[in-house]
Backbone as a ProteinNet text record, in pm:
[ID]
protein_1_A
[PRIMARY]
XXXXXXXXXXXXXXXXXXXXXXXXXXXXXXXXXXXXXXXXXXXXXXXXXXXXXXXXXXXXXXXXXXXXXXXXXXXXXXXXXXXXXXXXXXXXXXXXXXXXXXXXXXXXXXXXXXXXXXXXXXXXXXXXXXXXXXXXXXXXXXXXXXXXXXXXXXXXXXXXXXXXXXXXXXXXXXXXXXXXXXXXXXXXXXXXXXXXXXXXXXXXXXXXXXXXXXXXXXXXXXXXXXXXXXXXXXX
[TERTIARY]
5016	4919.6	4931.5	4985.1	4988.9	4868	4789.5	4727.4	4707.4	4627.4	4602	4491.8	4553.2	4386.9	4332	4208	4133.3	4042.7	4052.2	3997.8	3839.3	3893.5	3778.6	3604.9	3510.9	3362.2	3325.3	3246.4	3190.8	3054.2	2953.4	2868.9	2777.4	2814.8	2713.5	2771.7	2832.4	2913.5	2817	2739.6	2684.6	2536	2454.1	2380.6	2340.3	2148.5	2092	1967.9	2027.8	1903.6	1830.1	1693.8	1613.9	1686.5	1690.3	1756.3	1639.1	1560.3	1435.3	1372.2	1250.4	1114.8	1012	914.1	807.5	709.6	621.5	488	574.2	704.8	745.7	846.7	932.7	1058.7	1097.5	1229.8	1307	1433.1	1542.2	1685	1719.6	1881.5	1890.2	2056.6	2117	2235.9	2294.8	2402.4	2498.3	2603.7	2588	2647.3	2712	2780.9	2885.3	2793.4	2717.4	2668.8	2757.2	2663.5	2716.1	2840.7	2710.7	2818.9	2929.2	2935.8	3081.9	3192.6	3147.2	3187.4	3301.6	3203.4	3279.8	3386.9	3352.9	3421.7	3575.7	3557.9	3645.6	3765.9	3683.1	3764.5	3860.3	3797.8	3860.5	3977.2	3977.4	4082.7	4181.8	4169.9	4223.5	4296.7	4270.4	4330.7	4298.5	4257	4258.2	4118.9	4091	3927.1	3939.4	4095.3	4102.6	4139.8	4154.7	4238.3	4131.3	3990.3	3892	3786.2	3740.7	3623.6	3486.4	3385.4	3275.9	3175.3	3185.3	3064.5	2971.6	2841.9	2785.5	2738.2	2711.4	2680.6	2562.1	2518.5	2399.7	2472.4	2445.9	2527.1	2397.3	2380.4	2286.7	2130.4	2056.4	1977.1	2030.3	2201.6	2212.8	2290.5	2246.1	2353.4	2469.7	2592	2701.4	2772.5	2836.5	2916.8	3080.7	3168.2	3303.8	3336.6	3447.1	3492.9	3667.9	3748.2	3832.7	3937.1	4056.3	4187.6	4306	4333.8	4445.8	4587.1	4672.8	4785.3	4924.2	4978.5	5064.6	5182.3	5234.8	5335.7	5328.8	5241.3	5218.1	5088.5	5083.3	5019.6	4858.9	4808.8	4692.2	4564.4	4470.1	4350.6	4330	4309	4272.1	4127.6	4093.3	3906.6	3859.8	3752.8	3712.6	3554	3446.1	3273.9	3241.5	3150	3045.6	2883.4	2825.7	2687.3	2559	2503.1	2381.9	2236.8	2178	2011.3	1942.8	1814.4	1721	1689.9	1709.6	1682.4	1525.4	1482.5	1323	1232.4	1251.4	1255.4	1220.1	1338.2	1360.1	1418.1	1404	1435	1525.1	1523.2	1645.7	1760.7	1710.1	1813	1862.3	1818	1857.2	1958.1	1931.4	2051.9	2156	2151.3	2301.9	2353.6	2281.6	2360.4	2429.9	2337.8	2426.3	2523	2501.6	2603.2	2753.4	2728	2871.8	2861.3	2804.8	2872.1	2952.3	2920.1	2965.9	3100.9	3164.2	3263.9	3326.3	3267.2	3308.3	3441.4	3359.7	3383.5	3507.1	3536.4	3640.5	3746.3	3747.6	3865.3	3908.9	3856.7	3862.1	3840.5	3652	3654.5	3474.9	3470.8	3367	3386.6	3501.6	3486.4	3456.8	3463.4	3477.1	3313	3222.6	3119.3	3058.8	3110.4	3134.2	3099.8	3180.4	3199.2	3082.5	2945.8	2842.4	2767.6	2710.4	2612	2494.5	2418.4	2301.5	2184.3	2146.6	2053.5	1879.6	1871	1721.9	1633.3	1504.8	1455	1347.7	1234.8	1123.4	1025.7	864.8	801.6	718.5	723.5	652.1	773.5	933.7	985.7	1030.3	972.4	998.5	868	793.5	668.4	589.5	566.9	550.9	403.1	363.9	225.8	171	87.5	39.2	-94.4	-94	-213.1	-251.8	-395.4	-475.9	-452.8	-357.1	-289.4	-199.2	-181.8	-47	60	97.1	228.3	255.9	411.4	439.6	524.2	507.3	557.6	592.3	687.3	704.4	777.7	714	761.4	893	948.2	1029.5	1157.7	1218.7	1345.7	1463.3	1595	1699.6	1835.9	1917	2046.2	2096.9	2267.7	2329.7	2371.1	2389.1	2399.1	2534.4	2585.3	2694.6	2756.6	2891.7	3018.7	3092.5	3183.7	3313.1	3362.2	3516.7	3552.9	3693.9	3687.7	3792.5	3931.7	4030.2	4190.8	4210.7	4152.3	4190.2	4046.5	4009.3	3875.8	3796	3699.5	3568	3492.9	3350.6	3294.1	3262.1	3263.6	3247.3	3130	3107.2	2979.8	2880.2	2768.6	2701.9	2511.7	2456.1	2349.1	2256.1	2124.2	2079.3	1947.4	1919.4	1758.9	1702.5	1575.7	1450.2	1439.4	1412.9	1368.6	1355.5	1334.4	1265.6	1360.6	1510.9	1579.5	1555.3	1473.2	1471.8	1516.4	1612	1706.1	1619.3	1660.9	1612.4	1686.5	1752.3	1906.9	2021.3	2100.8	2244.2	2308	2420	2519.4	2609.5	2627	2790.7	2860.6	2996.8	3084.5	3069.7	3107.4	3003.2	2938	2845	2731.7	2647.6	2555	2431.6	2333.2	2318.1	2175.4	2052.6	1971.8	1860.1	1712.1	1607.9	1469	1463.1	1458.9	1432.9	1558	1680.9	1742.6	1730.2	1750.9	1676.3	1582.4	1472.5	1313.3	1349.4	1436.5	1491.8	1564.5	1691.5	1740.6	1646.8	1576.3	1500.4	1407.4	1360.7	1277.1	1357.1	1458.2	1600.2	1627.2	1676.3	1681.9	1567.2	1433.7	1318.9	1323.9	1322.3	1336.8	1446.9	1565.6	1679.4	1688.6	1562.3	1604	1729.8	1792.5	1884.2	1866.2	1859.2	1861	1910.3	1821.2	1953.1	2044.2	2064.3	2141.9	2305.4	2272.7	2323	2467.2	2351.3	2405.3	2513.5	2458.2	2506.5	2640.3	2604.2	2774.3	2864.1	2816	2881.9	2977.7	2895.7	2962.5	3014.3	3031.1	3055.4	2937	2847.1	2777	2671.2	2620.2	2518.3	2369.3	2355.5	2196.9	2218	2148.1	2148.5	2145.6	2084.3	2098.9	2270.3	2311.6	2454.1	2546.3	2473.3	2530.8	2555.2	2680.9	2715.1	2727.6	2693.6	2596.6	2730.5	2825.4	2928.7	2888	2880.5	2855.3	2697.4	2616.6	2479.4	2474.4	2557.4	2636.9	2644.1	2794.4	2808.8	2697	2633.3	2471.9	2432.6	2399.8	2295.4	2368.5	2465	2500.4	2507.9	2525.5	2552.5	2395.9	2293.7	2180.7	2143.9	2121.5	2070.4	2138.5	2308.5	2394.4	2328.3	2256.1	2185.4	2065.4	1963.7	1835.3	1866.5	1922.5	1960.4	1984.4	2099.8	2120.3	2043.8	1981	1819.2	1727	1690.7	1630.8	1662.4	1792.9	1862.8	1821.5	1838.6	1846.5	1689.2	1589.5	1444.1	1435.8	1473	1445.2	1544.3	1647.9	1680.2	1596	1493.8	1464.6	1324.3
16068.4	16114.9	16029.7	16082.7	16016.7	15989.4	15886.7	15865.2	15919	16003.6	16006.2	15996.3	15950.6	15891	16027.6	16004.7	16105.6	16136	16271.6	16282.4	16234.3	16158.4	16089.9	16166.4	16139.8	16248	16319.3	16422.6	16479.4	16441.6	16463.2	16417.1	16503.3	16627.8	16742.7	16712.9	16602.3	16568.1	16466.6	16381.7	16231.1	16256	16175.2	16203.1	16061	16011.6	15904.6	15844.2	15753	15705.9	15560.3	15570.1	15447.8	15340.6	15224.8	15103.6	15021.5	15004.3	14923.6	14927.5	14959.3	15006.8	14858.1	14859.9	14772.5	14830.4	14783	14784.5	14772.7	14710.6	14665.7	14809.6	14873.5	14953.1	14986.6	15040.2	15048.7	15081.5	15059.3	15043.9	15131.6	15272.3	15335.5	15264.6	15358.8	15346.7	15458.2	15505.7	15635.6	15682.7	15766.6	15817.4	16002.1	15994.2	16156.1	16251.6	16317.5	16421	16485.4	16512.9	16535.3	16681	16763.7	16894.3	16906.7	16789.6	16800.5	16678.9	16608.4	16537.8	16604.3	16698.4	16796.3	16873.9	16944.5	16970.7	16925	16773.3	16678.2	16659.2	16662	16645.7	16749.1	16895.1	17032.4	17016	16972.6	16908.5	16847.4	16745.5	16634.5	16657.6	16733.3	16708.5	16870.8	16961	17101.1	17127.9	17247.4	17273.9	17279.5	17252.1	17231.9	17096.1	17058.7	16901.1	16815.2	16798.3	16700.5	16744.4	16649.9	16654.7	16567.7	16550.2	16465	16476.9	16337.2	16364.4	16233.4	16206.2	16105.3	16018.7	15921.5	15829.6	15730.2	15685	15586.4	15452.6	15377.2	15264.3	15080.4	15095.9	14959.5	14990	15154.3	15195.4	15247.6	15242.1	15246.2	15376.9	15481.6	15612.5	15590.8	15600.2	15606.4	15713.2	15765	15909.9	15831.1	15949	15919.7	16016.9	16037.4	16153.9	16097.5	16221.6	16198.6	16315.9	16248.7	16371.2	16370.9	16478.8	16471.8	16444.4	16339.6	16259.1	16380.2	16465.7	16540	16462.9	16354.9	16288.2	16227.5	16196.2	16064.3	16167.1	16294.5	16384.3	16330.2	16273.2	16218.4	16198.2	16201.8	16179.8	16038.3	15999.6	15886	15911.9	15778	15850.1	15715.1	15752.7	15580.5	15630.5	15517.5	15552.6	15417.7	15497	15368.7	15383.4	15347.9	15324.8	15365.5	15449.3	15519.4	15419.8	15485.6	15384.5	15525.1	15502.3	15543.2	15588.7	15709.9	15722.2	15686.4	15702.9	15651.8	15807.4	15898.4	16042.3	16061	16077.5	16152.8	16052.9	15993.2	15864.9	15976.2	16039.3	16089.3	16102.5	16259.7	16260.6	16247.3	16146.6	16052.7	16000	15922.4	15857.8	15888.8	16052.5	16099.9	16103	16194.9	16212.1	16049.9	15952.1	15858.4	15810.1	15803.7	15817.6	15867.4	16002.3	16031.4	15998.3	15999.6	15995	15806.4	15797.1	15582.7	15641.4	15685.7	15743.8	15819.5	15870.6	15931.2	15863.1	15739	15639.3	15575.7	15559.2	15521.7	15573.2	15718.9	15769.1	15817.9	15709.5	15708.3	15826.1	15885.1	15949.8	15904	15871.3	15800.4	15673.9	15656.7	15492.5	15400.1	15519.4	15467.3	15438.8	15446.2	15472.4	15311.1	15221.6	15094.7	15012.5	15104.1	15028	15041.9	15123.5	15150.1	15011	15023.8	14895	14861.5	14782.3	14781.1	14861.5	14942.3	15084.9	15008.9	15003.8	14976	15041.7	15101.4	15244	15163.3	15128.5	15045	15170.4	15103.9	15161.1	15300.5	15270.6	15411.4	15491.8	15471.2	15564.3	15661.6	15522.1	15574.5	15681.9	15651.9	15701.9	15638.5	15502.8	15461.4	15467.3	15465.6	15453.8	15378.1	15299.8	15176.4	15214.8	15243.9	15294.4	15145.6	15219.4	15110.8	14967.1	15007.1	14944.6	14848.1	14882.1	14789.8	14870.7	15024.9	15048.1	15143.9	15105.5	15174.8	15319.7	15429.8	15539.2	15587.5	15660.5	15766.7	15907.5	16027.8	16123.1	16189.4	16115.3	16161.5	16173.4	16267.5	16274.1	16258.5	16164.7	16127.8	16200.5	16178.6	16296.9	16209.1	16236.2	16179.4	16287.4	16250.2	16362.1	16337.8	16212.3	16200.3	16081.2	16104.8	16017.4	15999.9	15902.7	15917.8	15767.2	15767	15652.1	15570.5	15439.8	15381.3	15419.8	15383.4	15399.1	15350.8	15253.6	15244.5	15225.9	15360.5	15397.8	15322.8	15293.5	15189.3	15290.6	15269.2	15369	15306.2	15402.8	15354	15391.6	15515.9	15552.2	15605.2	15581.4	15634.8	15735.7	15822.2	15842.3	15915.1	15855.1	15891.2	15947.6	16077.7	16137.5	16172.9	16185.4	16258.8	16445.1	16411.8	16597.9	16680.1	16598.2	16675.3	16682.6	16594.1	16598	16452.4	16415.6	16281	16155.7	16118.1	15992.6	15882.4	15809.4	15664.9	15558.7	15610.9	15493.3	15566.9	15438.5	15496.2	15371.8	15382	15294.9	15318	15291	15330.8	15210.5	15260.9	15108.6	15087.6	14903.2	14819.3	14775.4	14855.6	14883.7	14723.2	14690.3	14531.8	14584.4	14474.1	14496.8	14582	14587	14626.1	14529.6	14588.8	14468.1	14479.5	14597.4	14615.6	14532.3	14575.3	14471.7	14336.6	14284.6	14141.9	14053.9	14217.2	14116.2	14155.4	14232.5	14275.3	14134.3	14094	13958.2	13890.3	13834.7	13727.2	13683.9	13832.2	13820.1	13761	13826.5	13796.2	13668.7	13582.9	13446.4	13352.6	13404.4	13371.4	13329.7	13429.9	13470.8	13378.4	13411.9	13322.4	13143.4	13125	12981.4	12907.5	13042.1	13018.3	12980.6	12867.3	12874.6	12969	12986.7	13052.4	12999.9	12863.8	12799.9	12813.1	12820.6	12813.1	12962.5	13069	13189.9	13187	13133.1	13139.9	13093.7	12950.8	12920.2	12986.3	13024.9	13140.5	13231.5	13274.4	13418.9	13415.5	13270.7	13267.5	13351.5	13320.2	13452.5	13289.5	13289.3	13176.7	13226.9	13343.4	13396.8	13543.6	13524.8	13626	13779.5	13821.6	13899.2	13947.6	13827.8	13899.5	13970.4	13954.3	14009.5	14148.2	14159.1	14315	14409.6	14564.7	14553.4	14542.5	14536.2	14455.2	14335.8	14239.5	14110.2	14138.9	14194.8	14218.1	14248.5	14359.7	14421.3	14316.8	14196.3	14130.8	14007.5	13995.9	13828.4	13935.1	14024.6	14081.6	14085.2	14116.7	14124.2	14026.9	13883.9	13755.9	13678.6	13745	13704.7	13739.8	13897.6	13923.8	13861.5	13795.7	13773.4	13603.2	13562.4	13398.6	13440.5	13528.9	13574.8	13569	13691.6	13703	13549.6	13498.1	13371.5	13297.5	13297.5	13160.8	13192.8	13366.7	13408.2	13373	13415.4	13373.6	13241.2	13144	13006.7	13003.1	13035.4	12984.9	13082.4	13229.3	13234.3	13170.7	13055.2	13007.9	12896.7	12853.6	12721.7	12726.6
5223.3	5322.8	5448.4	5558	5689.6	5759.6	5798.8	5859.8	5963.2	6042.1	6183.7	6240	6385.2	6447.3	6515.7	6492.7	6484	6645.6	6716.2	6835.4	6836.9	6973.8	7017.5	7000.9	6917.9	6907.3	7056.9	7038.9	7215.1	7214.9	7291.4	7296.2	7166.5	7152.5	7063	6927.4	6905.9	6766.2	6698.7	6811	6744	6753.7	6644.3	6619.5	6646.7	6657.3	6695.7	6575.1	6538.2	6431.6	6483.1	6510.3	6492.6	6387.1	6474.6	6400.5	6333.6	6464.4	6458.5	6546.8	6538.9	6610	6581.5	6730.4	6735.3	6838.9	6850.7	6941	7087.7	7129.9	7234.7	7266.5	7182.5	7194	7082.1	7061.8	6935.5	6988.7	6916.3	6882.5	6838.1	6879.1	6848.6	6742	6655.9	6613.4	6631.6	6651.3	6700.7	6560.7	6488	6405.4	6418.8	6342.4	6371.2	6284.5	6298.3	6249.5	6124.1	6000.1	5873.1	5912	5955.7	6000.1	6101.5	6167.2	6268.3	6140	6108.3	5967.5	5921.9	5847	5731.9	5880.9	5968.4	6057.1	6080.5	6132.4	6140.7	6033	5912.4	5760.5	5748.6	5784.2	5784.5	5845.1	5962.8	6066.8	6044.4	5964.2	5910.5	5793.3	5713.7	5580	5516.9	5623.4	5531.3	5441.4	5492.4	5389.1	5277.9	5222.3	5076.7	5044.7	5147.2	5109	5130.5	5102	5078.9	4992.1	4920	4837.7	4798.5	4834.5	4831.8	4745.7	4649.6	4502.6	4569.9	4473.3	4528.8	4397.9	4386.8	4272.1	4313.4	4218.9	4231	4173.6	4231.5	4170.8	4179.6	4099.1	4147.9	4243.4	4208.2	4289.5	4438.7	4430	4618.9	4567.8	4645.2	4661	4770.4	4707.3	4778.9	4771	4875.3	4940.1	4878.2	4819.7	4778.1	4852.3	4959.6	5034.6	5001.4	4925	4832.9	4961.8	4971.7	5042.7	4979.9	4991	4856.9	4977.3	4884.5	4926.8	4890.6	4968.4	4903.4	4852.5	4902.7	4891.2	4734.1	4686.9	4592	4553.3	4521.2	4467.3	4418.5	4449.9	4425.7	4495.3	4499.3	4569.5	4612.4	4727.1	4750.8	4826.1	4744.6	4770.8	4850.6	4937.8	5038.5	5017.2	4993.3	4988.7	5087.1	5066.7	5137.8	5104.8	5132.1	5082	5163.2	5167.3	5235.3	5271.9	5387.9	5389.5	5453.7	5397.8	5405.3	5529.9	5587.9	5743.1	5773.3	5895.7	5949	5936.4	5903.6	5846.4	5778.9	5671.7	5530.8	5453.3	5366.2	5293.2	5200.8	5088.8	5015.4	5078.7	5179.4	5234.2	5353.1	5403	5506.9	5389.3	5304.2	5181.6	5184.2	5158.9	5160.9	5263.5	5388.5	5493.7	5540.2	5553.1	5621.5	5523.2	5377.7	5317.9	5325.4	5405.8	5402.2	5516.6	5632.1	5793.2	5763.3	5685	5672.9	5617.7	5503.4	5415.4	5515.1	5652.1	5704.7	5813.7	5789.7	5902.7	5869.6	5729.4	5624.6	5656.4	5682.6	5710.4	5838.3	5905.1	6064.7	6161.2	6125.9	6179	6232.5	6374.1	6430	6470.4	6440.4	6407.4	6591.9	6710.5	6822	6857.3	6781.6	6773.1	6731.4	6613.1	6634.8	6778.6	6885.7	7005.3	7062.2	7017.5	7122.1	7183.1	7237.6	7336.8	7252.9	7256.1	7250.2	7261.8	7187.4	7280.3	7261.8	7347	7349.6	7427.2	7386.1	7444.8	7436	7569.7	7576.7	7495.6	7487.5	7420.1	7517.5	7633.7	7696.2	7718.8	7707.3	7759.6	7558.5	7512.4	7310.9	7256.2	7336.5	7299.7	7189.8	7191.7	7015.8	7055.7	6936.5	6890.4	6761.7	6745	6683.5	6608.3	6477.7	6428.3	6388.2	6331.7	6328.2	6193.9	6101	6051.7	6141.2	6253.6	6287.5	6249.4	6209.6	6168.5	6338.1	6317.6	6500.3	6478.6	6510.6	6448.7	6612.2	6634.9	6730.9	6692.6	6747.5	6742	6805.8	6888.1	6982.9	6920.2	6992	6909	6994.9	6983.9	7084.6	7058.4	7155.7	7147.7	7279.4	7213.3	7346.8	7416.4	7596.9	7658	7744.4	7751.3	7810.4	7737.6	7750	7642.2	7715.6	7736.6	7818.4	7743.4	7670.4	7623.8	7725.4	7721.8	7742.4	7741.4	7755.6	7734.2	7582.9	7544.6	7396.5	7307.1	7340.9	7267.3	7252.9	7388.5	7355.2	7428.3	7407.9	7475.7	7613.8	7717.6	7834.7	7927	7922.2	7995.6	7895.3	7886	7769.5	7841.8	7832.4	7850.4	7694	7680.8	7572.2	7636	7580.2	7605.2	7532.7	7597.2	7466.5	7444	7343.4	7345.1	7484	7598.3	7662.5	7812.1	7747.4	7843.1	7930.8	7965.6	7993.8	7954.4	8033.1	8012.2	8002.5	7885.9	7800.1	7806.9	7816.3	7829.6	7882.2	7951.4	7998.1	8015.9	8068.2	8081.3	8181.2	8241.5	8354.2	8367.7	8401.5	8353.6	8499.5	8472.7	8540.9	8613	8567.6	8614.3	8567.5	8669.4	8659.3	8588.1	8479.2	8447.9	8503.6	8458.7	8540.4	8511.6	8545.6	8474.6	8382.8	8309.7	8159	8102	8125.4	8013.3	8044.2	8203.7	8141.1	8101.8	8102.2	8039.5	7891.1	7796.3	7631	7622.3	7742.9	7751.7	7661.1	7760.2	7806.8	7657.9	7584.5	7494.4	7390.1	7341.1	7235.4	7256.8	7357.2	7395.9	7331.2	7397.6	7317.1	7139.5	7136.7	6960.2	6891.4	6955.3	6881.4	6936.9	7014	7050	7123.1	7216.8	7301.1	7439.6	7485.2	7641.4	7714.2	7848.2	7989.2	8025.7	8040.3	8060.1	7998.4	7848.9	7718.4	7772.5	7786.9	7810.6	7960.6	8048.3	8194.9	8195.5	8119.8	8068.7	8044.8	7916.9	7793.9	7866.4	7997.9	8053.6	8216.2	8209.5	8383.7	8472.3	8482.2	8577.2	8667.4	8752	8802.7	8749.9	8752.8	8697.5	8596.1	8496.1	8416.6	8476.2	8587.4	8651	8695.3	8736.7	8747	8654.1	8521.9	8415	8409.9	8441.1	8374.4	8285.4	8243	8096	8020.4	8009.4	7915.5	7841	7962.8	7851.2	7838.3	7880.4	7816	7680.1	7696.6	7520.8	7455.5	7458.4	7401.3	7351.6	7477.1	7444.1	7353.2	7373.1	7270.3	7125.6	7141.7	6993.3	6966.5	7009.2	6927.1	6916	6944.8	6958.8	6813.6	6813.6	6716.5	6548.4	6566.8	6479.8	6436.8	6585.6	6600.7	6530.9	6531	6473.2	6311	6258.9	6145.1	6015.3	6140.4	6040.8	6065.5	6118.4	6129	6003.2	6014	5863.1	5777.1	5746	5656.7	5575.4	5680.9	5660.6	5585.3	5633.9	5602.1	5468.5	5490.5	5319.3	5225.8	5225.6	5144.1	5128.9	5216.4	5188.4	5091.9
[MASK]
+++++++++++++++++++++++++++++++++++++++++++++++++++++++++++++++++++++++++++++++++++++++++++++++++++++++++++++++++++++++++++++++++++++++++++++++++++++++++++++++++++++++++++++++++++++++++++++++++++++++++++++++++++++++++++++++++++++++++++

């Protein structure tokens, strides 16, 4: 079975899941929609040449998406492991189940490359019941895609139901206030100086930051957050 790399997703291909929601915003993640998925697979290896069972393994449902190898006559099968969408907890399970299995056989995988999506809380619509739990109704969709020369994503816009843009990106394109008061908070949180950062990225003020390396602080922030947890629930 020859490998091939697989055309770049369109915008009506990817689908948007809440990462993590608060009283402040929430975080989107960018995945290939189950039905352009199976689509893709069709593409790839023939509506006969794939097959997908699912298993429970340790309480975790995992997607097996199996293509048959004509050469070496055999199935070679790749899974991965499902979570609970912010939705539908079953089947949220499966679906992201396979869109991950999906990912295995290199199809989404440019999707990896997305930014940071952070959608503040009046443009998220959240709402804070009297518990303290933060729920929003709104529902997101990307509306513009455009990738790199060697597949990174490059221009990105995300909206609400209602057509109204939440996020975007244009290549390079400066910060704006919102990302550096999201900055500023993340810095907070992970116990990173400005200073620390300014270095890091050649820039004289965080403002000069272009949302590239915004992309990047942020991702090594949240990678600084994580392992700090880490650290205290071992202790």
């Amino acid at each position: 079975m020859e490998e091939m790399e697989s055309t770049l997703l369109q915008a009506n291909e990817i689908s948007c899941r809440i990462q993590q929601i608060s009283e402040k915003g929430l975080s989107l993640l960018l995945y290939v929609t189950s039905r352009d998925g199976q689509k893709r697979l069709d593409e790839k290896y023939g509506p006969l040449g794939w097959q997908d069972k699912y298993e429970v393994i340790d309480g975790d449902l995992y997607c097996i998406i199996s293509a048959w190898d004509e050469a070496k006559q055999m199935w070679v099968a790749k899974e991965d492991v499902g979570t609970a969408s912010y939705t539908a907890k079953e089947k949220g399970r499966a679906s992201d189940a396979f869109k991950r299995a999906c990912v295995k056989h290199g199809i989404g995988r440019e999707l990896y490359t997305a930014p940071y999506i952070w959608i503040n809380a009046k443009d998220a619509g959240i709402k804070t019941d009297n518990n303290g739990k933060t729920t929003t109704k709104k529902k997101f969709s990307v509306n513009l895609i455009t990738y790199t020369s060697d597949r990174k994503i490059d221009e990105l816009e995300i909206v609400d139901q209602d057509m109204n843009i939440v996020f975007k990106q244009y290549a390079s394109q400066k910060i704006d206030d919102i990302k550096y008061k999201v900055l500023v908070e993340k810095l907070n949180e992970a116990k990173v100086t400005m200073d620390e950062v300014v270095e890091l990225f050649h820039v004289n003020t965080l403002q000069e930051m272009d949302i590239n390396q915004w992309n990047r602080c942020m991702r090594k922030l949240e990678v600084t957050i994580a392992s700090k947890a880490g650290k205290k629930d071992d202790e």
